[in-house]
N, C-alpha and C positions, 0 to 999 in steps of 0.2 A: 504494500500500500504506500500511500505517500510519506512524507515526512509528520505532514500533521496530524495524521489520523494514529501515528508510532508517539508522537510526542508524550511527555511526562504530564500525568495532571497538575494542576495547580496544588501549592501549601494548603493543607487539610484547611478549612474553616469552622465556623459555629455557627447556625443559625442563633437566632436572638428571641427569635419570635419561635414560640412551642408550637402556637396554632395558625397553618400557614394557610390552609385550604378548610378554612372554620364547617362547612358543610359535610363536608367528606369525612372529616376527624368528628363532627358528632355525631355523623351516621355511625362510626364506626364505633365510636367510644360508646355509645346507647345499644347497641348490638352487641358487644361484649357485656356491659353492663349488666343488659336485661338476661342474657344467658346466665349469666353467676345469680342471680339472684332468683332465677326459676331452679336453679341446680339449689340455690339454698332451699326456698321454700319446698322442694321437691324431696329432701333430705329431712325434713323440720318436720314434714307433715306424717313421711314412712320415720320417724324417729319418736312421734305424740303419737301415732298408731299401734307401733308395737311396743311402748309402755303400756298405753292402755289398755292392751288385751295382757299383757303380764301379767298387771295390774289385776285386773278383773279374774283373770285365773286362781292367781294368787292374792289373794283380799291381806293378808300380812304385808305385804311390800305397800299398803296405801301412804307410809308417813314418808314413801319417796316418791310418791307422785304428788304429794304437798311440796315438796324441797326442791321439785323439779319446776312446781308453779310460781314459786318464789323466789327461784332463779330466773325466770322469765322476762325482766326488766334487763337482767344484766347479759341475757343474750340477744336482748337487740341490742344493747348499745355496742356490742362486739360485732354484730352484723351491719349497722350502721357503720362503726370502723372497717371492718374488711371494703366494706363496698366501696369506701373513701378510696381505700391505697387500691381498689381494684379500677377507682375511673384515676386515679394518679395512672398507672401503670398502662393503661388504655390509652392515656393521653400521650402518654412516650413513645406505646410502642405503634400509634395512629400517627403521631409527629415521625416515625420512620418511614411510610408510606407516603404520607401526603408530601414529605418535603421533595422527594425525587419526581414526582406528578406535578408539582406545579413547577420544577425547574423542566422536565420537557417539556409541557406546556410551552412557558417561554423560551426554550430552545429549537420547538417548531416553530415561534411567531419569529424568531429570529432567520432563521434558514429558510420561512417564506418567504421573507423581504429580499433573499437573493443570498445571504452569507453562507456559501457553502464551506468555509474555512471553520466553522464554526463545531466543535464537541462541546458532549456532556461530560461532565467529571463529578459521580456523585463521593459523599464522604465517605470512608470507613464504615462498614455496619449497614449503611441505606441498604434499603431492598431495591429490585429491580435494576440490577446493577447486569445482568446479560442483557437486557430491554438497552440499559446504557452501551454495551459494545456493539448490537446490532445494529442501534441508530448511527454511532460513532462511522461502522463499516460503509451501511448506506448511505448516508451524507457522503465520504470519503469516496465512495462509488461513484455520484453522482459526481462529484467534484472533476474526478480524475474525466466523465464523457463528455465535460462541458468545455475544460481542458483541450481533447481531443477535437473539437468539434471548435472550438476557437483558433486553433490554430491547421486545422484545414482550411476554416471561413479566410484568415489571414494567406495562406496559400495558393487561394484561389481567386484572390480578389480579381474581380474583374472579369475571370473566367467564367464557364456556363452556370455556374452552382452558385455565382453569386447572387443571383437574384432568391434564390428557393433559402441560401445561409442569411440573406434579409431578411425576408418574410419569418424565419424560425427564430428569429434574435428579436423582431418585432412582437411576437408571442410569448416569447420567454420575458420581454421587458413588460408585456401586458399582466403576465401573470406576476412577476417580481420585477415590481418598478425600483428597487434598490441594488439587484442583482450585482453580484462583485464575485470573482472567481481570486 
């Protein structure tokens, strides 16, 4: 491939901002969320089910299904906590998707305007990081037929194909009025 599609990425950075693509990160974080907490209540309810039929079995175990009711405050406030570090944790691990989505995003709005010199470099850790060598590849594809195709136009100037190498640099400029190779 070329030179720039081999190049080094840039020095690692940090996003600053967690929530980069605020709709996409609460789909996600609300989606995780409500799973953990169907998995709780769904654990809560086969957990007060088969006490109570112990229970009931066994009429001598009722002063632990009083101790079990009077613990009952303090296992929501434990559920309440879990569920906290579980939208923290949702939030982090939604801030690793969304931040590489909305850099292609603008790295397609970039490369429509014409810059085909242009790669992604995601950080450390980002998901979607073969998505980033694919795109790296084909940009770098295109780059090198545009290449090609500029320096035949320049080859043939004047000759029969320049009129048709016109016409195609007219369309290519309609489509990316910023176009730079």
């Amino acid at each position: 491939m070329t030179e720039n599609t081999q190049a080094k990425a840039p020095a690692q950075f940090q996003r600053k901002t967690i929530l980069i693509k605020k709709h996409l990160q609460y789909r996600y974080m609300a989606l995780i969320f409500f799973s953990v907490l169907l998995a709780f209540l769904v654990f809560g309810l086969e957990a007060i089910w088969t006490v109570s039929k112990v229970v009931n079995e066994n009429p001598y175990l009722m002063p632990l299904l009083d101790i079990i009711k009077q613990m009952a405050p303090l296992f929501a406030i434990k559920i309440v906590m879990y569920m906290v570090v579980v939208t923290i944790v949702a939030a982090v691990i939604s801030h690793r998707m969304a931040g590489p989505i909305f850099k292609f995003e603008k790295s397609c709005s970039t490369v429509a305007e014409g810059d085909l010199t242009h790669r992604v470099y995601l950080r450390q850790g980002d998901q979607l990081t073969d998505l980033q060598d694919h795109f790296n590849n084909m940009v770098g594809a295109v780059n090198e037929v545009v290449k090609e195709y500029e320096q035949l136009r320049a080859a043939d100037e004047g000759g029969p194909s320049a009129e048709k190498a016109a016409a195609v640099k007219a369309k290519v400029a309609e489509i990316m009025p910023k176009f730079k190779i």
